[in-house]
C-alpha positions as CSV (number, residue, x, y, z in Angstrom):
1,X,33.5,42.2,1.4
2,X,31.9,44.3,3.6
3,X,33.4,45.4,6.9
4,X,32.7,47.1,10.3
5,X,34.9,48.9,13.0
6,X,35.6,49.3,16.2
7,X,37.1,53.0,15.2
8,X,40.7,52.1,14.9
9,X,40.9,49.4,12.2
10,X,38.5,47.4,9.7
11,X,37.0,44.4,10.3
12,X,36.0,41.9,7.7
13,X,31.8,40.8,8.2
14,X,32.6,37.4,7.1
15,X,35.6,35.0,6.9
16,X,34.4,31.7,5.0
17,X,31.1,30.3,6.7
18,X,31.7,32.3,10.2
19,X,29.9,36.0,10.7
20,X,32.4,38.1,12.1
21,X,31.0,39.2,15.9
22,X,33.5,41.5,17.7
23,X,37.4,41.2,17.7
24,X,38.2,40.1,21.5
25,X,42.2,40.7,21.3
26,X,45.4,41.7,19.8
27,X,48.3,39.5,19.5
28,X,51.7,39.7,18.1
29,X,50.6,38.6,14.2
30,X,47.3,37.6,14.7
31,X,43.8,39.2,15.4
32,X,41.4,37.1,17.4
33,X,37.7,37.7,16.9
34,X,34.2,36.4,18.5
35,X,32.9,35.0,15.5
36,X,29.7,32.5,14.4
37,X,29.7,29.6,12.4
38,X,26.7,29.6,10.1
39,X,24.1,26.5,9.2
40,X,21.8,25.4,7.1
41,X,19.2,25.1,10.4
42,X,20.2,28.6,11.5
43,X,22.4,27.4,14.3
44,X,25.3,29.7,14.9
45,X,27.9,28.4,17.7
46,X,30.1,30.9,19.4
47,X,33.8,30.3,17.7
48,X,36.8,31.8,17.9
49,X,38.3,32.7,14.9
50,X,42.1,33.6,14.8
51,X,43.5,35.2,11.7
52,X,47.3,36.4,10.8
53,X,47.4,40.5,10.7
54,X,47.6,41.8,7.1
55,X,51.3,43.3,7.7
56,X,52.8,39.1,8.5
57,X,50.2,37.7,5.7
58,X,52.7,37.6,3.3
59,X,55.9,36.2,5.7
60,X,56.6,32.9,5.2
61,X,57.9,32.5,8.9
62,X,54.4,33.5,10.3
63,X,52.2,31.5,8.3
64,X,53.9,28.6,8.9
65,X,54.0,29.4,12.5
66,X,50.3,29.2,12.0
67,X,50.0,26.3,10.3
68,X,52.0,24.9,12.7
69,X,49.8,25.8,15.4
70,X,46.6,24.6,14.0
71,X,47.9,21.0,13.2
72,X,49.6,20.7,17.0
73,X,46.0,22.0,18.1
74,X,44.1,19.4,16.0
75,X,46.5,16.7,17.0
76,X,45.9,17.2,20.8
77,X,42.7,16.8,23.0
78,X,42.3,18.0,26.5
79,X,40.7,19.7,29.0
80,X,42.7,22.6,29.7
81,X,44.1,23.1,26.4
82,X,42.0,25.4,23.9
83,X,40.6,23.0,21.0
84,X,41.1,23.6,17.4
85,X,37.9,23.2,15.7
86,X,39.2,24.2,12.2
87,X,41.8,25.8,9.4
88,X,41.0,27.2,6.4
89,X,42.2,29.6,4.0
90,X,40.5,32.6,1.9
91,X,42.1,34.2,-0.4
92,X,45.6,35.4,0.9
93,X,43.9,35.3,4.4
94,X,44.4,32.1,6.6
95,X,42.2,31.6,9.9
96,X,42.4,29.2,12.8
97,X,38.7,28.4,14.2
98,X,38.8,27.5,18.1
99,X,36.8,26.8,20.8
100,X,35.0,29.7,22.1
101,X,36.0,30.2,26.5
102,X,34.1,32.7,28.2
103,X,36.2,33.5,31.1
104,X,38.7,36.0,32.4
105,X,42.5,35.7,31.2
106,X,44.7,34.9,34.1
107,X,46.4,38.8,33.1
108,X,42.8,40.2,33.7
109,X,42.0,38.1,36.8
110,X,45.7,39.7,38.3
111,X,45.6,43.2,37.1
112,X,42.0,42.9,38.8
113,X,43.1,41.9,41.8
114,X,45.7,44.0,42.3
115,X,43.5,47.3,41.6
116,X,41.2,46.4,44.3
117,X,43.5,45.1,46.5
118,X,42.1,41.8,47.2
119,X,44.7,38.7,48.0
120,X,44.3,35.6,45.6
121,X,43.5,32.9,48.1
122,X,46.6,30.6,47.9
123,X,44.4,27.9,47.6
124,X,43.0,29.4,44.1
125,X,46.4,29.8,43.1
126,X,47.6,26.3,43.5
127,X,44.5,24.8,42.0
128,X,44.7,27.0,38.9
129,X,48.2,25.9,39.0
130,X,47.7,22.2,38.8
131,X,45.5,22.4,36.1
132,X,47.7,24.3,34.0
133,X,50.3,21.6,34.8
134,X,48.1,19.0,33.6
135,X,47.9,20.3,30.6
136,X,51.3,20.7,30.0
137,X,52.0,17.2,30.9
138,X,49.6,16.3,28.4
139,X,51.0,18.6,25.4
140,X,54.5,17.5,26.3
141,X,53.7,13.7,26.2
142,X,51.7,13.8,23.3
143,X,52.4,12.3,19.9
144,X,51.1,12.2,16.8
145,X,48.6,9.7,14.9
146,X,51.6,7.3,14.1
147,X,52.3,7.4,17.8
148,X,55.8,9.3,17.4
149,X,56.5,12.1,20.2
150,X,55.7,15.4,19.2
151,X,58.4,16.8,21.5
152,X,56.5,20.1,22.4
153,X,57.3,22.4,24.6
154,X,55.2,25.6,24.5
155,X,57.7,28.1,25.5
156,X,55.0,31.3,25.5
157,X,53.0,30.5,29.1
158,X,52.4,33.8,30.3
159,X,49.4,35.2,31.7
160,X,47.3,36.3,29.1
161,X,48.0,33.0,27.5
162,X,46.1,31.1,30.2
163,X,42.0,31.7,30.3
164,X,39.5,30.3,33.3
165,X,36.2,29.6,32.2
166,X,33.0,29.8,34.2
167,X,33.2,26.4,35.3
168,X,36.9,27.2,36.8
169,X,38.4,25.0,34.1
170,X,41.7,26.8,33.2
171,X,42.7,26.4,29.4
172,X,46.1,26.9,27.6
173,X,46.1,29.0,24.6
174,X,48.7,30.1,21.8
175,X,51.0,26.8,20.7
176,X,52.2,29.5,17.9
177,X,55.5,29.5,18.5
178,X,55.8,26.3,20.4
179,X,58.7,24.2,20.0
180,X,58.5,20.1,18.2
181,X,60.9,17.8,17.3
182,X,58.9,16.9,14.3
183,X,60.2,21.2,13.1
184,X,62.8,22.0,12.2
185,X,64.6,25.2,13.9
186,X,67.4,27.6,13.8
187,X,70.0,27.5,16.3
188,X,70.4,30.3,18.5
189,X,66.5,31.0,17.9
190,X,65.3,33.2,20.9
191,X,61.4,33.2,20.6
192,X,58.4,33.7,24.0
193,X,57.8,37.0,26.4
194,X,60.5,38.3,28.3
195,X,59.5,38.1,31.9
196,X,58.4,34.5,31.1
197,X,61.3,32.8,29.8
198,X,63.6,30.4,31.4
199,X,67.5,30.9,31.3
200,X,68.1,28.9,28.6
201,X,65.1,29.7,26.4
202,X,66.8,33.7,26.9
203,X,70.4,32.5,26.0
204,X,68.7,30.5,22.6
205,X,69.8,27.4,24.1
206,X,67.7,23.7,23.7
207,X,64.3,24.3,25.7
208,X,62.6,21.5,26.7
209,X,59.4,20.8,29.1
210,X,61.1,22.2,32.3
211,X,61.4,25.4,30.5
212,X,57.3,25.7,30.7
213,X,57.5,25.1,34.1
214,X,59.9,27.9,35.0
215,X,57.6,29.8,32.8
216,X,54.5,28.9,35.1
217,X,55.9,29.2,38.0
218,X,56.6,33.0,37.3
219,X,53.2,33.2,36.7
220,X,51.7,31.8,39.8
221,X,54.6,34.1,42.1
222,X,52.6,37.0,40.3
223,X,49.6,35.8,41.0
224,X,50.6,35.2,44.8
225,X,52.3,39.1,44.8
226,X,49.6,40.5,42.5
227,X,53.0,42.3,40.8
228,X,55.3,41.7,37.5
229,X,58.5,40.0,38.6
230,X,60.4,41.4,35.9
231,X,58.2,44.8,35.5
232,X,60.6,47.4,33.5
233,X,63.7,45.3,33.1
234,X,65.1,45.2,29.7
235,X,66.2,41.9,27.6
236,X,69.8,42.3,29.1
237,X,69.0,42.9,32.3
238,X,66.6,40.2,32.2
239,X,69.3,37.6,30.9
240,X,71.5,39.0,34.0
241,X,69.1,38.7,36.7
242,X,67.7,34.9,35.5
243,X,71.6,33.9,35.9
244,X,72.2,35.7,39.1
245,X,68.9,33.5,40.3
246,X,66.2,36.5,40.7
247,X,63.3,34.2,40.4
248,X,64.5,31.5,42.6
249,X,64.7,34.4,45.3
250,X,61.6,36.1,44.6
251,X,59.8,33.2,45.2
252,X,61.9,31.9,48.5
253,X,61.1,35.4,49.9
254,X,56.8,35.1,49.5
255,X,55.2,35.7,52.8
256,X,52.7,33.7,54.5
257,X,50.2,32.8,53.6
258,X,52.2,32.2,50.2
259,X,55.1,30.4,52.3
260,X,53.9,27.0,51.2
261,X,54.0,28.0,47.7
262,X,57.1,29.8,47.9
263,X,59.1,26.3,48.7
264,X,56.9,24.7,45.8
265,X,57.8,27.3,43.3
266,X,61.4,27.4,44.4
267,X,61.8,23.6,42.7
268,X,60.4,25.0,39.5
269,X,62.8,28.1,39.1
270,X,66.0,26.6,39.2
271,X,68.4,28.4,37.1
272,X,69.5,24.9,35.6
273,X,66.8,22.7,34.2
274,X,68.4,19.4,35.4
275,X,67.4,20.0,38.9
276,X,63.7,21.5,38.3
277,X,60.9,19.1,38.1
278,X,61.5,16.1,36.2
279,X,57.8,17.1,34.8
280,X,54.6,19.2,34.8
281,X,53.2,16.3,36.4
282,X,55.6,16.3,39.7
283,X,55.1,19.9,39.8
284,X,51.3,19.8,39.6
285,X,51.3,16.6,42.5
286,X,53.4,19.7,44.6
287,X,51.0,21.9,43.8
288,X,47.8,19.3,44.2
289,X,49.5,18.7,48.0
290,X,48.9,22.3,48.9
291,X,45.1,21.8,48.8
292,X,43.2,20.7,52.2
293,X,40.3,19.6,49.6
294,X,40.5,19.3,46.0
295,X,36.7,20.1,45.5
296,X,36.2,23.2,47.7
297,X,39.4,24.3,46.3
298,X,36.9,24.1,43.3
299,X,34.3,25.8,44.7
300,X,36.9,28.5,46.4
301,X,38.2,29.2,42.4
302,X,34.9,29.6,41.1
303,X,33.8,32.1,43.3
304,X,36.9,34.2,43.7
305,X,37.1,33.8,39.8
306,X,33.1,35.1,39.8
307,X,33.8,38.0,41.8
308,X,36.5,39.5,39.5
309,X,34.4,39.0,36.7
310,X,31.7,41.0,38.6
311,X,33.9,44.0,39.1
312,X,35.0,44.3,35.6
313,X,31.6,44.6,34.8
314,X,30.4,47.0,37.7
315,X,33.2,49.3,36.3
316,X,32.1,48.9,33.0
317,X,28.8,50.0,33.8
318,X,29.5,52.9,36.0
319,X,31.7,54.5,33.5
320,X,28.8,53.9,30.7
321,X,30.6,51.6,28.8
322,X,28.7,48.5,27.3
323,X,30.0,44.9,28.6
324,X,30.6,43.3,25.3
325,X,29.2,43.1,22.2
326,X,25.7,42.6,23.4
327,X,25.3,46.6,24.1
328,X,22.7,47.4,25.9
329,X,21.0,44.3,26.4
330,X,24.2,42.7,27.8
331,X,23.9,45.3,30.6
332,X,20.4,43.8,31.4
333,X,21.9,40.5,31.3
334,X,24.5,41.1,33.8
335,X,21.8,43.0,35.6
336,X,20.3,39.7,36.0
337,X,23.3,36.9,36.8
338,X,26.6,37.3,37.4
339,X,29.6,37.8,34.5
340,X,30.6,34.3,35.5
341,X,28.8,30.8,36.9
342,X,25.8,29.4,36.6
343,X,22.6,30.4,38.7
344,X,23.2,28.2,42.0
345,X,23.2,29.1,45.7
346,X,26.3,31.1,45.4
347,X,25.6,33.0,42.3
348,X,22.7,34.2,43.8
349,X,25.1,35.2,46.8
350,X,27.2,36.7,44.8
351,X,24.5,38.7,42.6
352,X,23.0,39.9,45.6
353,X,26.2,41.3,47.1
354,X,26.3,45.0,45.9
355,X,25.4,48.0,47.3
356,X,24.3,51.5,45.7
357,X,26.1,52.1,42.5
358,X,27.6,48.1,42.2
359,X,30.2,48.7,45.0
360,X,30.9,45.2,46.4
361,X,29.9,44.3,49.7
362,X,31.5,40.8,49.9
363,X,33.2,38.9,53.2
364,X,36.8,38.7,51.7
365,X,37.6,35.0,52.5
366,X,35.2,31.9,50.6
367,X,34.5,30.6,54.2
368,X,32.8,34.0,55.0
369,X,30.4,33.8,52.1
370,X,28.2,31.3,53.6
371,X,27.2,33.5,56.6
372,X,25.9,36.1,53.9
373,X,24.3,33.8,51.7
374,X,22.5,32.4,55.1
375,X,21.6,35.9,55.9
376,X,20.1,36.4,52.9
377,X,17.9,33.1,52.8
378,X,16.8,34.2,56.1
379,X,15.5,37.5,54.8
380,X,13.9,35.9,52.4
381,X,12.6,33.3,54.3
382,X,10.6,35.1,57.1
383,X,10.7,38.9,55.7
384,X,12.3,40.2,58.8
385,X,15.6,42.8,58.1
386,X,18.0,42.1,60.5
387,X,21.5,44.0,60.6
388,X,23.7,44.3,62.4
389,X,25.1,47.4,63.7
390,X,24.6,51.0,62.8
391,X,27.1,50.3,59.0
392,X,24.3,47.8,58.5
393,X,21.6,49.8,59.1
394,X,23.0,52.0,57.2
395,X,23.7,49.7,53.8
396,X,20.1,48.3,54.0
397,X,18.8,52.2,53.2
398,X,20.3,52.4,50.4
399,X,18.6,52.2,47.3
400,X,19.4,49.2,45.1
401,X,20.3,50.6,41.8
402,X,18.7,49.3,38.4
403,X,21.8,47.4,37.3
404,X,21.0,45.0,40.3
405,X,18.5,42.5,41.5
406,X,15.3,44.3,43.3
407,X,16.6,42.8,46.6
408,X,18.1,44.6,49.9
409,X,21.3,44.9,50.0
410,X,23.4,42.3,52.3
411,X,25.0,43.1,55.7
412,X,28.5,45.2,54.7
413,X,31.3,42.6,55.5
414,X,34.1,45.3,55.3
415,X,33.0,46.7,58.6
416,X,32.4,43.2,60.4
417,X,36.0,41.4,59.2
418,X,39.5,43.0,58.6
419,X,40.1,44.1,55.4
420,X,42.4,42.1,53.3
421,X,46.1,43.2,53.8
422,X,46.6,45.8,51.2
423,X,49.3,44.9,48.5
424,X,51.3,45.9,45.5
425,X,48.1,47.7,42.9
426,X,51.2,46.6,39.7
427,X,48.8,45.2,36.5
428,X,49.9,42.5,34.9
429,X,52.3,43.4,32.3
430,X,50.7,41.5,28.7
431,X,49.1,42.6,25.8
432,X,45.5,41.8,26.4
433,X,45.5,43.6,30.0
434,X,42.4,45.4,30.9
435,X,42.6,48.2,33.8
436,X,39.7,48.2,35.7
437,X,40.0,50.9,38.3
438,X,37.8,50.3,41.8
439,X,36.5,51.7,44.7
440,X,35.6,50.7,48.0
441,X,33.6,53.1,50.6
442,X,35.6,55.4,52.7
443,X,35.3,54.5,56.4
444,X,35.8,58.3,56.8
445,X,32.7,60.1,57.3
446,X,33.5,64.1,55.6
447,X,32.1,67.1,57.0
448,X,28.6,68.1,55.7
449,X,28.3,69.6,52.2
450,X,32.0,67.8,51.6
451,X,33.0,65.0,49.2
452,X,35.1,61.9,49.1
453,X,37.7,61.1,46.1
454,X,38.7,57.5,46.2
455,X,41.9,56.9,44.2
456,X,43.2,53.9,42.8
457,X,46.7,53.8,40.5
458,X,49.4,51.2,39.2
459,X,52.6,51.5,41.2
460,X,54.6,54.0,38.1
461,X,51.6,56.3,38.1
462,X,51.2,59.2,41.4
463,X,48.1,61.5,41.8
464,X,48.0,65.2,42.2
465,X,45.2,66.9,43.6
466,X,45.0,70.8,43.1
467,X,48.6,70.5,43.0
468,X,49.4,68.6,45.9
469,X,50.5,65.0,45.9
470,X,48.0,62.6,47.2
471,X,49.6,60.5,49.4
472,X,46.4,58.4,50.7
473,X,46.0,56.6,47.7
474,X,43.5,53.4,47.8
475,X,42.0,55.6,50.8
476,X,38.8,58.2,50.6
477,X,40.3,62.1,50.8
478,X,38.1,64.4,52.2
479,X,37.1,67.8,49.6
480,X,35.2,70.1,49.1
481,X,32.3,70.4,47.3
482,X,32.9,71.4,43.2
483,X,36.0,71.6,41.2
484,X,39.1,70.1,41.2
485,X,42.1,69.7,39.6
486,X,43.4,66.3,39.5
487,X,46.7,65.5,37.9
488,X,48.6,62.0,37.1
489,X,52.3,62.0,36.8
490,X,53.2,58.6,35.1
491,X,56.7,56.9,35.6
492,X,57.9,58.0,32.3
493,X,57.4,61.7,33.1
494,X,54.4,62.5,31.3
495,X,52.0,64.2,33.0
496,X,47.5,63.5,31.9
497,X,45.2,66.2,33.7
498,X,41.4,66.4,34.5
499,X,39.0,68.6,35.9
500,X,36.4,66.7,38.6
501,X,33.5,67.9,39.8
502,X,33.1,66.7,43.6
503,X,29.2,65.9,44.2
504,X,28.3,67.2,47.9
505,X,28.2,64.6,50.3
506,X,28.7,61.8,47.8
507,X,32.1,59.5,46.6
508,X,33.5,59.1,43.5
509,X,36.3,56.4,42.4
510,X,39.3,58.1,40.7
511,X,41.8,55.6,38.8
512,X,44.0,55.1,35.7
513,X,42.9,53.8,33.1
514,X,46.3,51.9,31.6
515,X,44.4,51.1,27.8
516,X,43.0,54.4,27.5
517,X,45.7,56.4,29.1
518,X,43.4,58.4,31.0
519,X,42.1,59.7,34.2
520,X,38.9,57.4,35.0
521,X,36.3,59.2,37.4
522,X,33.7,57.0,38.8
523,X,29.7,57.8,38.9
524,X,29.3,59.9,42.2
525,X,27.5,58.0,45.4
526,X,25.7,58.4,48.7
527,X,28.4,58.0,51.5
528,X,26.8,56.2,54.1
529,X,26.1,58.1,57.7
């Protein structure tokens, strides 16, 4: 069989009837790839195809875990849980076929958000909330084709276990090591992500659906914070703090706008199940009542969901990195329509709102958008450029780059609303994290012939520059012209260092790069007068 690589490991170029694309992510025993499934009219749907790592092949444990998680998958139907589409076995090699999402992980959308410092909308939380919990209602009720309970509790949601598509449906993936009635277990059996777990799924106790919904509600405080509750802790400490009532705390002491949530996730993190939710379905009605409007709470998900997506991609680009497997002509597709959503009113919004080099340009609440998307019609509508103040005048001389439509750029919200309040820049802590560093343009204007470096980092990592530390980081700091030394000191102690080459009068993003372990150094750009 022949095989490809990405450089670090073998692929195989077929598994059974599916052509093996790209892998797409790493898990504890099993590798997930983009796959196709071929047919005898050359149609080839996007799949994909999960198979067990050669090291837990052999185990008995983990291909029955796998088993078991393709016959719950195939038993169960529902919009926000990933379908199983098929099993099969070649060889020594077993695979799980699933629905293909295209979509951002909820780790991804976080770690995003916290890099460029942009608040996820409470609204977007609690939406992406309740569907989650209507999907857990639905795995924990369900039963199987004689009609007795499965008893199913999932006990893995975590971030990266939870996907948004393009549509803003949010899907559950991974039942591998969920937990049935119908299996048998051993007592004492701790198994799911420390940082997620409930008390008693840490202590080995009897889990049961409430212990998903302490789970999720751990996810949706760090989606509110834009941090890892439990970020460094070890198993012990994380057993102490879950009886000493940590989370329950953590999520009484969110700040507005998240003080509606707060009191919501509060009822979900209750050190003793008993007095939690009675179900995912009273916990998603709390979270349903936190939305003024189902539908543009939506709308409001889609976009803010949309605009993530376009920032991975922007930073892709500008570090020369291709945006999937597509290469090169994925670049001229994104070039084209945005990483998420269909063409509509808003996509075209959103497509059009980039300045030189991909930088966003965007209002930073949803009910802001519509003011650019009318200035933008209006453009188009009479050909008449009208800014407003000497910022705008200054964005609409920039040159759009080639990654972007051939349209002007829009007015630059960031100088005609506040900023967002800056928060905690932590990543998500999961397995399939990406680290996509950003930059947004210094207000400061440097001295002629001088440079801006823009620097983004996670909390555990600090910047050096020519030996001094750089205190301004997520602000532009003024250089010189040509080479410096820049140095990041991680929270471990170890130290990465990089040479940069300041451009004269132009700004470049400097960030760490958490899956590479490296110093990231953005494509240099015109600072605007």
């Amino acid at each position: 069989m022949a095989a490809k690589s990405d450089g670090n490991a073998p692929w195989p170029e077929r598994i059974g009837r599916y052509r093996i694309v790209r892998p797409l992510s790493k898990g504890g025993m099993a590798l997930v790839f983009e796959a196709r499934r071929e047919t005898a009219v050359n149609v080839a749907p996007r799949v994909a195809l999960k198979v067990i790592l050669p090291d837990y092949a052999a185990s008995d444990t983990f291909r029955d875990l796998f088993i078991n998680e393709a016959w719950l998958g195939a038993a169960m139907h529902h919009q926000n849980l990933v379908q199983i589409q098929d099993f099969g076995q070649e060889g020594d090699r077993y695979y799980l076929v699933m629905e293909y999402v295209e979509g951002l992980t909820l780790s991804k959308l976080i770690a995003t958000a916290a890099r460029f410092h942009v608040p996820i909308p409470l609204p977007v939380v609690a939406e992406i909330g309740r569907q989650v919990c209507e999907g857990l209602h639905y795995a924990h009720q369900a039963t199987d084709s004689a009609g007795i309970p499965l008893g199913l509790v999932h006990r893995d949601i975590k971030p990266s276990n939870l996907i948004i598509n393009r549509d803003g449906t949010v899907k559950i993936l991974d039942f591998g090591i969920s937990k049935g009635s119908l299996r048998a277990e051993r007592v004492g059996s701790v198994k799911g992500t420390w940082g997620y777990m409930a008390p008693e799924q840490a202590a080995g106790e009897k889990v049961r659906p409430q212990t998903d919904l302490f789970s999720l509600a751990i996810v949706l405080w760090e989606m509110a914070s834009r941090r890892t509750m439990f970020k460094g802790k070890d198993e012990g400490e994380i057993k102490r703090l879950l009886q000493a009532d940590h989370a329950e705390r953590m999520a009484s002491a969110l700040e507005p706008p998240y003080a509606p949530l707060a009191r919501v996730l509060a009822g979900a993190l209750k050190r003793l199940g008993d007095v939690r939710y009675t179900n995912a379905a009273e916990f998603g009605q709390k979270l349903a009542n936190l939305l003024p409007d189902p539908m543009t709470a939506r709308e409001e998900t889609v976009r803010f969901v949309r605009d993530m997506a376009e920032r991975i991609e922007e930073e892709r680009l500008a570090a020369g990195q291709p945006g999937g497997a597509a290469g090169a002509a994925g670049k001229a597709r994104a070039a084209r329509t945005p990483a998420l959503g269909r063409p509509s009113v808003s996509s075209r919004e959103d497509r059009s709102s980039r300045g030189r080099g991909g930088e966003r340009r965007t209002l930073s609440g949803a009910a802001q958008r519509p003011v650019a998307s009318s200035a933008l019609a209006g453009l188009v509508a009479i050909g008449v450029l009208v800014w407003v103040g000497q910022a705008v005048w200054a964005a609409m001389n920039e040159p759009v780059p080639a990654v972007t439509d051939a349209r002007p750029p829009p007015v630059d919200a960031a100088r005609l609303v506040a900023p967002p309040v800056p928060g905690p820049s932590t990543p998500a802590a999961s397995g399939d994290e990406e680290s996509v560093g950003g930059a947004e343009p210094s207000s400061a204007v440097p001295p002629s012939g001088a440079s801006v470096l823009l620097f983004r980092a996670a909390d555990d990592v600090e910047f050096y520059l020519d030996g001094k530390l750089v205190s301004a980081v997520g602000d532009g700091v003024s250089v010189a012209s040509g080479g410096h030394v820049v140095m990041a000191r991680l929270g471990d102690g170890r130290t990465v260092t990089r040479r940069v080459e300041a451009a004269a009068g132009k700004q470049q993003s400097v960030s760490w790069d958490v899956g590479s372990a490296a110093i990231r150094v953005g494509t240099p750009r015109e600072i605007a007068p």
